[in-house]
C-alpha positions as CSV (number, residue, x, y, z in Angstrom):
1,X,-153.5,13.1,-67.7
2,X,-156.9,12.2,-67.7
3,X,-159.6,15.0,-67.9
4,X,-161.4,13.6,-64.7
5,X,-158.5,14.9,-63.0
6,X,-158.4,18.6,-64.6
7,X,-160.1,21.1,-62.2
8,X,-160.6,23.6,-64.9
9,X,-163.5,22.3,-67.4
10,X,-163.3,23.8,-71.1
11,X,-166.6,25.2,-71.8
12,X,-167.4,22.9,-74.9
13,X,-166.4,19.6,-72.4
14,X,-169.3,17.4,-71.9
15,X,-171.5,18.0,-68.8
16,X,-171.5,14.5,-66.8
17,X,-174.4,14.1,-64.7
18,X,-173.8,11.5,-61.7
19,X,-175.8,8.3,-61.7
20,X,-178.4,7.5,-59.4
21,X,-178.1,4.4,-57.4
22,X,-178.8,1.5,-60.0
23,X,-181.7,-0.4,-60.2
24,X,-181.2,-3.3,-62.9
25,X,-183.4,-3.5,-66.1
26,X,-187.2,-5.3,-65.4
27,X,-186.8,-4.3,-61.9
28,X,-189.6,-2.8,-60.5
29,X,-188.3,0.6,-58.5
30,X,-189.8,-0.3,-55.2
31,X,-189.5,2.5,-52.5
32,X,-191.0,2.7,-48.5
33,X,-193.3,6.0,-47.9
34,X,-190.0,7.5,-46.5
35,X,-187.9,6.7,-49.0
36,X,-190.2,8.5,-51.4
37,X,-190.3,11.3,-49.2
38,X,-187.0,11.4,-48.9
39,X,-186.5,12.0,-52.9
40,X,-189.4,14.3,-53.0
41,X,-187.4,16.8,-50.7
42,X,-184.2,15.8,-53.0
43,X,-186.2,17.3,-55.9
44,X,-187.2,20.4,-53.8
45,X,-183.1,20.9,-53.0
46,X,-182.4,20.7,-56.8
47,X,-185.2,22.8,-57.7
48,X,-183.9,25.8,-54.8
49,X,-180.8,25.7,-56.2
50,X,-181.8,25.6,-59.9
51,X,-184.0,28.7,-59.2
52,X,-180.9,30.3,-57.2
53,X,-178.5,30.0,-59.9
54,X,-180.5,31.6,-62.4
55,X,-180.6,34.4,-60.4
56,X,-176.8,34.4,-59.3
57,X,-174.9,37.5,-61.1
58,X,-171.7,36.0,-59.2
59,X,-171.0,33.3,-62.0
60,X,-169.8,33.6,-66.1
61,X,-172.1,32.8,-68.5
62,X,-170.2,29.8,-69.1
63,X,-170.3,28.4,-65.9
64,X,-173.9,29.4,-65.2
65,X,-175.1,27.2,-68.4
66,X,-172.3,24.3,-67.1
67,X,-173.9,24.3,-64.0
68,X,-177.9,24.7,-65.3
69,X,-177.2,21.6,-67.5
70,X,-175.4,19.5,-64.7
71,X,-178.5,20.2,-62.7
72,X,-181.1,20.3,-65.1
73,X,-180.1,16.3,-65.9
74,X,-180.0,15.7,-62.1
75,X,-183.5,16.8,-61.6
76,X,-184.9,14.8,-65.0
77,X,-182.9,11.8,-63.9
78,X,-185.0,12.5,-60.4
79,X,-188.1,13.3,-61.8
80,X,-187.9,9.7,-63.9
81,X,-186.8,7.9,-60.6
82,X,-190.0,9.4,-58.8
83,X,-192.3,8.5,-61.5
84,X,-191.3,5.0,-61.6
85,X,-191.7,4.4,-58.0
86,X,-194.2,2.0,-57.0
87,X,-194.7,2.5,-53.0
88,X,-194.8,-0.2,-50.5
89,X,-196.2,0.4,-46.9
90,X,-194.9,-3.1,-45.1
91,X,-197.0,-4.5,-42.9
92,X,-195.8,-6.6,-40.0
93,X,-195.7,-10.1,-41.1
94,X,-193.6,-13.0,-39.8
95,X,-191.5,-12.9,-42.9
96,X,-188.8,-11.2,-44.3
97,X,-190.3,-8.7,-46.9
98,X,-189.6,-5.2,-48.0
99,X,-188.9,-2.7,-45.7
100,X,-188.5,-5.3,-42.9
101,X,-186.3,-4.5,-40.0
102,X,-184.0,-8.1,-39.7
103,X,-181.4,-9.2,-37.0
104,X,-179.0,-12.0,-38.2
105,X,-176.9,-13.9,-36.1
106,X,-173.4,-15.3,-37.5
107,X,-173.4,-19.2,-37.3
108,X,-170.5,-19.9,-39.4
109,X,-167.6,-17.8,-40.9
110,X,-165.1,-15.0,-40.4
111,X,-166.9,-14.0,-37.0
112,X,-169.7,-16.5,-35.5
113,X,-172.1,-15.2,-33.0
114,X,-171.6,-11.5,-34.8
115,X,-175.4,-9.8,-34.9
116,X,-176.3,-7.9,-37.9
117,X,-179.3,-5.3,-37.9
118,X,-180.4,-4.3,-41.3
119,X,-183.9,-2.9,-42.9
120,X,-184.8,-3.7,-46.6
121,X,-185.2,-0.3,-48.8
122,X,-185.7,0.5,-51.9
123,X,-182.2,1.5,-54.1
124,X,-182.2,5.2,-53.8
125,X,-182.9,5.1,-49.6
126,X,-179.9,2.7,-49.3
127,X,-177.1,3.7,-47.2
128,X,-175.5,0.5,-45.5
129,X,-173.5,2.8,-42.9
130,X,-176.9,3.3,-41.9
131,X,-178.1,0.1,-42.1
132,X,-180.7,0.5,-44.7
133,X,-179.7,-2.4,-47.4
134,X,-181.3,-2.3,-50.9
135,X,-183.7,-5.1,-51.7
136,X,-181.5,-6.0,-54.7
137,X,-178.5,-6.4,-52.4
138,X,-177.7,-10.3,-52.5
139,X,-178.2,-10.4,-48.3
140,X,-181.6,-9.3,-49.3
141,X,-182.7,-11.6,-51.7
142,X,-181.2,-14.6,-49.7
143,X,-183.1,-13.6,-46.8
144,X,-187.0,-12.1,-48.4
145,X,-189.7,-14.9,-47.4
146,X,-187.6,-16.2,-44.7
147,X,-188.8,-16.5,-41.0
148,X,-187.6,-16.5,-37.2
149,X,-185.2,-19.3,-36.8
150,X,-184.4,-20.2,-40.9
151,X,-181.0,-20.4,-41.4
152,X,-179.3,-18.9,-44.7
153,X,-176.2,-19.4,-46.9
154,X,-174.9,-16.1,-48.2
155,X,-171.5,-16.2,-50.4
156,X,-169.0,-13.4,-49.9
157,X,-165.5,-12.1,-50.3
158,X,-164.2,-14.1,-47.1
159,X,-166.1,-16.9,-48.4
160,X,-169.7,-18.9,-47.2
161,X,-171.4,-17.4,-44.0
162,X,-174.4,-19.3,-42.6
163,X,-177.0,-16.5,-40.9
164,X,-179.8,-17.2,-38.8
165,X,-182.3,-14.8,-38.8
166,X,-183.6,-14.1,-35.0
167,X,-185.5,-10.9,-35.2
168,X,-187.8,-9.7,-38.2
169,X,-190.0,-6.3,-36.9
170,X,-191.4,-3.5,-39.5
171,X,-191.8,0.1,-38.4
172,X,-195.2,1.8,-38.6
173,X,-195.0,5.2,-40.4
């Protein structure tokens, strides 16, 4: 059985820290002033409990340095993703650009006439249950410079869906 599946750790096993959302090599790491925010008070979290478990007498040495390293890496990896971020405060325009807030309309495909209501974020704020869609997500590209009324091809699983974009709004922070 694989070790993934073991819920004892040895103590000399590797510490895995999780990956942050990717953002592909040459890509800028483009965030909106909430999203940034947003990982700011991530690093605060980390930092709380860093501080709290080096004070915890409840844990083995073992476990304590297990669970400083885990942490430790999760903070650099956040620190790195902070320090490359390069803010963009959108400004309404009449075009689809980053952090715009887009309704598309279904023309063709598995369900015509089917609104979709999206806004374009940077990789770490993305959370598509919440409709916030990464700029690098291919609906994203398809759709940047586009206006009211353009009409888009998008490939996907169930095959070629032609969108019409009918609302494009930007929030003021």
């Amino acid at each position: 059985m694989s070790s993934a599946f073991l819920k004892n750790e040895t103590a000399d096993a590797p510490v895995v820290i999780p990956a942050r959302a990717p953002l592909p090599p040459g890509v800028t790491n483009y965030v909106t002033p909430r999203g940034l925010a947003r990982l700011r008070e991530e690093l605060i979290e980390l930092e709380t409990e860093h501080a709290h478990l080096q004070a915890s007498e409840v844990l083995d040495e073992n476990e304590r340095s297990r669970q400083m390293a885990l942490l430790n890496g999760r903070i650099a990896n956040l620190n790195q993703r902070i320090s490359s971020a390069k803010v963009v405060d959108s400004h309404p325009q009449d075009e689809v650009r980053f952090g715009a807030t887009v309704v598309l309309k279904t023309k063709t495909g598995k369900s015509p006439g089917t609104e979709r209501r999206f806004t374009i974020v940077g990789v770490d704020e993305a959370d598509a249950s919440q409709g916030l869609i990464a700029f690098t997500a291919p609906i994203a590209r398809a759709i940047q410079g586009k206006r009211v009324g353009d009409v888009v091809s998008l490939r996907t699983v169930q095959g070629e869906e032609i969108l019409e974009i009918t609302a494009i709004g930007y929030e003021m922070e």
